[in-house]
C-alpha positions in Angstrom: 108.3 149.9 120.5 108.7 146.1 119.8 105.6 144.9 118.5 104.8 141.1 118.5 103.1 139.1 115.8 100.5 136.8 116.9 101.2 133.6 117.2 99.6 131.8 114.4 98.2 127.9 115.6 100.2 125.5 113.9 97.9 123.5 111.3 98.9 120.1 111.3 99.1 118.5 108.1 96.7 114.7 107.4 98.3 111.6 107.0 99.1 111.2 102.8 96.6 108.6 102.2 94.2 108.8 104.8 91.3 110.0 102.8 92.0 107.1 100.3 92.5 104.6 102.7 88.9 105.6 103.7 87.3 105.4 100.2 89.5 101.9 99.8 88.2 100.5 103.0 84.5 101.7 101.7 84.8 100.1 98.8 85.9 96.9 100.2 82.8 96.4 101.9 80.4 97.3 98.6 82.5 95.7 95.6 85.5 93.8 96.2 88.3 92.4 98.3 91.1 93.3 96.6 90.6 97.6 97.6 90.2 96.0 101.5 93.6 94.2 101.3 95.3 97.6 99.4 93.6 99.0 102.3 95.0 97.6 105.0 98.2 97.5 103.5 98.0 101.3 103.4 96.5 101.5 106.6 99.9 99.7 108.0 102.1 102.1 106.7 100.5 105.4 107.8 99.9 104.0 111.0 103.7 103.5 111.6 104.1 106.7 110.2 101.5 108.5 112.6 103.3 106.6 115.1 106.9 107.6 114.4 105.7 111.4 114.3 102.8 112.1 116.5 102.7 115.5 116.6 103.6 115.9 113.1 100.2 114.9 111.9 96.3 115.6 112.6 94.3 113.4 114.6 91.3 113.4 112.3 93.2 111.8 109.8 94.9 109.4 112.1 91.0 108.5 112.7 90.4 108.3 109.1 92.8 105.7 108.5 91.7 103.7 111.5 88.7 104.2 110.2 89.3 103.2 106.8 91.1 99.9 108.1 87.9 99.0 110.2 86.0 99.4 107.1 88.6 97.1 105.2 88.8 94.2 107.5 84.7 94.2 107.6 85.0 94.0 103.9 87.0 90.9 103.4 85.5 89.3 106.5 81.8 89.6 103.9 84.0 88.4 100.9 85.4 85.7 102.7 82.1 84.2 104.1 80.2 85.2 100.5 83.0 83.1 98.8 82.6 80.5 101.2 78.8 80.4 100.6 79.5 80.5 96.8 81.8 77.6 97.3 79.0 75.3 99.4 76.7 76.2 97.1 78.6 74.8 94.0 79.8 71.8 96.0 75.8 70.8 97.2 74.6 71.5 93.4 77.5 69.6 92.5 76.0 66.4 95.0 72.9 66.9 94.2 73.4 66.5 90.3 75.6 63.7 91.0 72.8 62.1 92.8 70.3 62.5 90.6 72.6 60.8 88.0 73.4 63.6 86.2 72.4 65.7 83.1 71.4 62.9 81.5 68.5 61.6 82.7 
């Protein structure tokens, strides 16, 4: 008799970074803008990489690093307009000294 083995179903393996792109683009949003632009940088490469091999990897972690790159891009979006608000705020303080004549009144 010639017995079979089952068929085992073929695990895909994730993406190499996509769990840390993830925690990157996370991060990006709550502390700084330097983890969102590592981030997206990341996000780049994997996603060329998912798209060269499609079948090679899993589709969760294909969504992870889309994911993650979402999260990124929000992040220095808030950065950007935070600095931006930091900077008008300097530059009206900075008037409104000027116009009160200074320090040294």
């Amino acid at each position: 008799m010639d017995q079979q083995q089952p068929q085992q179903p073929m695990v895909q393996p994730p993406l190499p970074n996509a769990t840390l792109i993830l925690v990157l683009g996370i991060l990006s949003i709550v502390v700084c803008l330097i983890t969102g632009i590592i981030a997206l940088v990341m996000a780049k490469k994997e996603m060329a990489l998912y798209d060269a091999n499609p079948g090679v990897y899993s589709q969760a972690s294909y969504n992870n690093v889309k994911t993650g790159r979402i999260c990124a891009i929000i992040g220095i979006v808030l950065q950007g307009i935070g600095l931006l608000i930091y900077i008008a705020f300097i530059v009206f303080f900075a008037a409104a000294v000027g116009a009160a004549g200074g320090f040294n009144n």
